[in-house]
Residue frames as a rotation matrix with the C-alpha (Angstrom) as fourth column:
UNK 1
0.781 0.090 0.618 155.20
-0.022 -0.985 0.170 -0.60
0.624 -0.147 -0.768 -24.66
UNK 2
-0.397 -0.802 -0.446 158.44
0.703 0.047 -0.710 -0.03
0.591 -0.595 0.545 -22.94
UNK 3
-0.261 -0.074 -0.962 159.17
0.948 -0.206 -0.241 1.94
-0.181 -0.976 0.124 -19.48
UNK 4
-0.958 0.154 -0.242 159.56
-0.137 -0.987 -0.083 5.86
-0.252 -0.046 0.967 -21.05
UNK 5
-0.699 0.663 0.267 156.29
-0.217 -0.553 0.804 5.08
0.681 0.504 0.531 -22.49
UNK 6
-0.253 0.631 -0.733 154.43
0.538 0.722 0.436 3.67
0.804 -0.283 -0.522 -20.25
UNK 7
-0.042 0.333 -0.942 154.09
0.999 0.038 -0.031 5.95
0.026 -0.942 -0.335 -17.84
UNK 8
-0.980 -0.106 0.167 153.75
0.179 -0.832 0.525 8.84
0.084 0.545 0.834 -20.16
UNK 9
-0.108 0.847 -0.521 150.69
0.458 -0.423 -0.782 11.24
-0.882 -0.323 -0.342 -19.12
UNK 10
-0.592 0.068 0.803 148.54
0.801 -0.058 0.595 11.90
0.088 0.996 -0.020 -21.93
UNK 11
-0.741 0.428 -0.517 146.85
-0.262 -0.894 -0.364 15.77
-0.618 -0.134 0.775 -22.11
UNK 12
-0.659 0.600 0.453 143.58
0.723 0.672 0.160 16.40
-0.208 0.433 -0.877 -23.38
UNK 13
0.270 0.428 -0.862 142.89
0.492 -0.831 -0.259 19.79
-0.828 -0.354 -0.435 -22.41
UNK 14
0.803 -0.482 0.350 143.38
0.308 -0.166 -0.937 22.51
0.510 0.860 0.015 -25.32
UNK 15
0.434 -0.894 -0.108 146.91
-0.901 -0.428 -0.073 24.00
0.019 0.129 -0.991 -25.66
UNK 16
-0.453 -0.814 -0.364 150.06
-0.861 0.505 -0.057 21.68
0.230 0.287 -0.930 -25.67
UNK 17
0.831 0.281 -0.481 149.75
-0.358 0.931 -0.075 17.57
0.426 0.234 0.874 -26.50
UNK 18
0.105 -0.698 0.709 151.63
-0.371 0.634 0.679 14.94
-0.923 -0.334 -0.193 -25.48
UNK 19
0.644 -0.364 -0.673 154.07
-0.653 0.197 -0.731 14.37
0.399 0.910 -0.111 -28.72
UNK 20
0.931 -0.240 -0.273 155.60
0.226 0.971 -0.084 11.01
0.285 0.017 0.958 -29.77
UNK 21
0.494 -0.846 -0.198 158.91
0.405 0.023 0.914 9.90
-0.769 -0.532 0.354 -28.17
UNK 22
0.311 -0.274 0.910 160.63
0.884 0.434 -0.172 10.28
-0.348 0.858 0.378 -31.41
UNK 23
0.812 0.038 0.582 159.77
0.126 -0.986 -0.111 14.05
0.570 0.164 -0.805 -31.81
UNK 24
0.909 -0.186 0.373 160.98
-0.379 -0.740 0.556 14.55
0.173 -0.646 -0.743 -28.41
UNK 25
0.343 -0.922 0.182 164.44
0.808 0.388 0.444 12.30
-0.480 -0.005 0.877 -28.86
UNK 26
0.306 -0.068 0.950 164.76
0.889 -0.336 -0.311 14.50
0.340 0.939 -0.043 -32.30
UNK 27
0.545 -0.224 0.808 164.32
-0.232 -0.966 -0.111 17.91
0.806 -0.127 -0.579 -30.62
UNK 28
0.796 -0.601 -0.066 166.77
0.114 0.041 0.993 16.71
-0.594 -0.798 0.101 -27.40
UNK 29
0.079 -0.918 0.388 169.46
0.848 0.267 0.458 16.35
-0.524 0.292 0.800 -29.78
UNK 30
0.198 -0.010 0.980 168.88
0.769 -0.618 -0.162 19.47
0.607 0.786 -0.115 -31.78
UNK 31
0.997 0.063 0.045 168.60
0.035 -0.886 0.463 21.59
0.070 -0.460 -0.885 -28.52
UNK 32
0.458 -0.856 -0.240 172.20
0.246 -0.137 0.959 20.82
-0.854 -0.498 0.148 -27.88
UNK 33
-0.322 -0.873 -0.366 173.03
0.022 -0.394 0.919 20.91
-0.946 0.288 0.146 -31.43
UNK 34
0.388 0.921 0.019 171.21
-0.143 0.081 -0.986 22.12
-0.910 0.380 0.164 -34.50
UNK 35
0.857 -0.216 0.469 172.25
0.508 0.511 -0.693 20.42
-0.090 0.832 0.548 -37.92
UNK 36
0.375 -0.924 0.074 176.03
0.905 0.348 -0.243 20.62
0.199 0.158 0.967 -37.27
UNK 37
0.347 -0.361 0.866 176.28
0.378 -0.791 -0.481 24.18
0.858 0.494 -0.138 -36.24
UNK 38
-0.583 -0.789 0.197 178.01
-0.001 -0.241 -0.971 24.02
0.813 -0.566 0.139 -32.98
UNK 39
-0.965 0.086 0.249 174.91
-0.263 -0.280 -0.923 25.23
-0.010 -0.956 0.293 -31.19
UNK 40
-0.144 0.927 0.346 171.52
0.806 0.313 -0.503 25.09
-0.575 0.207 -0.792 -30.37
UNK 41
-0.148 0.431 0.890 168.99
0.912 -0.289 0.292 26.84
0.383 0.855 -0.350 -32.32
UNK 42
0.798 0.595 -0.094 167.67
0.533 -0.624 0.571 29.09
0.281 -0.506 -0.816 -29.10
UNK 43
0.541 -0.620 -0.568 171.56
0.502 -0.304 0.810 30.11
-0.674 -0.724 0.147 -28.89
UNK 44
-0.488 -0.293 0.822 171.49
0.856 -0.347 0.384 31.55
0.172 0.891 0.420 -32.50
UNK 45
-0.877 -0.153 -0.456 171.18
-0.041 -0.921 0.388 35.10
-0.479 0.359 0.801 -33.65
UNK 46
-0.308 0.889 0.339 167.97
0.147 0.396 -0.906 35.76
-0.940 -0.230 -0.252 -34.74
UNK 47
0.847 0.424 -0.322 168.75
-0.377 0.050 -0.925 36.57
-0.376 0.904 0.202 -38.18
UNK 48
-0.124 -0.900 0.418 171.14
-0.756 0.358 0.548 34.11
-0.643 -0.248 -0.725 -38.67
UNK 49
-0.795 -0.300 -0.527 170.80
-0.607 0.390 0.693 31.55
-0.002 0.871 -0.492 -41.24
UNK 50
-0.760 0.291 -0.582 169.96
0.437 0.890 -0.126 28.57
0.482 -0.350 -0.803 -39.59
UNK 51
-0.663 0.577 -0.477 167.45
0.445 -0.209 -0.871 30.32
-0.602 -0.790 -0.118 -37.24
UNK 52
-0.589 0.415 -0.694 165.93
-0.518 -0.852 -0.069 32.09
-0.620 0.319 0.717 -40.56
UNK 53
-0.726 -0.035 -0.687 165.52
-0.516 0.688 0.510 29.07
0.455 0.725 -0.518 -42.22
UNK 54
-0.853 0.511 -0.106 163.43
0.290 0.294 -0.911 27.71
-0.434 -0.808 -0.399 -38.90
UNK 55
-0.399 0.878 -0.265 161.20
0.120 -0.236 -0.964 30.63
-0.909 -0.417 -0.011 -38.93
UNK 56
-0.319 0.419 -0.850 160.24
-0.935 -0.283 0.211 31.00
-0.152 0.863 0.482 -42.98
UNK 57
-0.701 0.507 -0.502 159.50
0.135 0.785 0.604 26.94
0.700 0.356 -0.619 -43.04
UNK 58
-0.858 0.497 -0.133 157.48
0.146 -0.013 -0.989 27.81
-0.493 -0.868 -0.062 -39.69
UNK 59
-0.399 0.710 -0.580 155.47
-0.280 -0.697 -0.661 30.36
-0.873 -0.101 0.477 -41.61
UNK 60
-0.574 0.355 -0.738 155.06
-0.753 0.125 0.646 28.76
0.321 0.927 0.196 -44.86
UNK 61
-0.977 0.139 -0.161 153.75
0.197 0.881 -0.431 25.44
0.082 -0.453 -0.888 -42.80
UNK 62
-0.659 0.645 -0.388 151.53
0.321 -0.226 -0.920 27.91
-0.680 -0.730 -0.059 -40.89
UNK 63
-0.372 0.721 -0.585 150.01
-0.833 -0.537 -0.132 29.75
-0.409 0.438 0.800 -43.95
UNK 64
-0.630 0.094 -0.771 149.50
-0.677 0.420 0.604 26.33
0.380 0.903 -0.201 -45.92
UNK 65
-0.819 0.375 -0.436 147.59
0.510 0.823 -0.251 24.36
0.264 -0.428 -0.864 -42.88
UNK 66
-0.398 0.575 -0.715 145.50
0.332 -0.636 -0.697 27.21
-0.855 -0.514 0.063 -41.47
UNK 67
-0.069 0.689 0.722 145.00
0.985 0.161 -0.059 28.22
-0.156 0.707 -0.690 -45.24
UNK 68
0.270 0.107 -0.957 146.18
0.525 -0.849 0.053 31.56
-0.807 -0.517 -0.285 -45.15
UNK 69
0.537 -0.155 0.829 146.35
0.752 -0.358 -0.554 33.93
0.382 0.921 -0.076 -48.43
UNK 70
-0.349 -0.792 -0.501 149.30
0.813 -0.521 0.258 36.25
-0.465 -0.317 0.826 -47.94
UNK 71
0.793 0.595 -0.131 148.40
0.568 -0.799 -0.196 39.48
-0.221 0.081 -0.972 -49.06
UNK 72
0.188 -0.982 -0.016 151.45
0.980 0.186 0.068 41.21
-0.064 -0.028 0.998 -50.84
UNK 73
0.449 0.157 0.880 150.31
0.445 -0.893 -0.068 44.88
0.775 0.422 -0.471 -50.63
């Protein structure tokens, strides 16, 4: 176990977890710059490509783990 981890407080309570270093290397580098587009993601237009692309894999994630039948009426 190296130093960042080692002294890495683990949560237990509900709401937010304590996610692997990796994740949080992954999303440091995206905040400054998401997949080559100059900026971050949270400094995009919300119906911008890159920021639409985000939130439709969000929701397809969200219906397919939770199990969620869209309804197309």
């Amino acid at each position: 176990m190296n130093e960042s981890t080692s002294k890495r407080v683990f949560n237990f309570s509900a709401g937010p977890c304590t996610l692997p270093i990796t994740v949080l290397e992954e999303a440091q580098q995206e905040f400054v710059e998401y997949q080559d587009s100059g900026m971050s993601l949270i400094e995009m237009s919300h119906r911008g490509k890159h920021f639409m692309a985000v939130h439709e894999e969000a929701k397809s994630l969200a219906f397919k783990y939770f199990n969620v039948q869209m309804s197309l009426k």
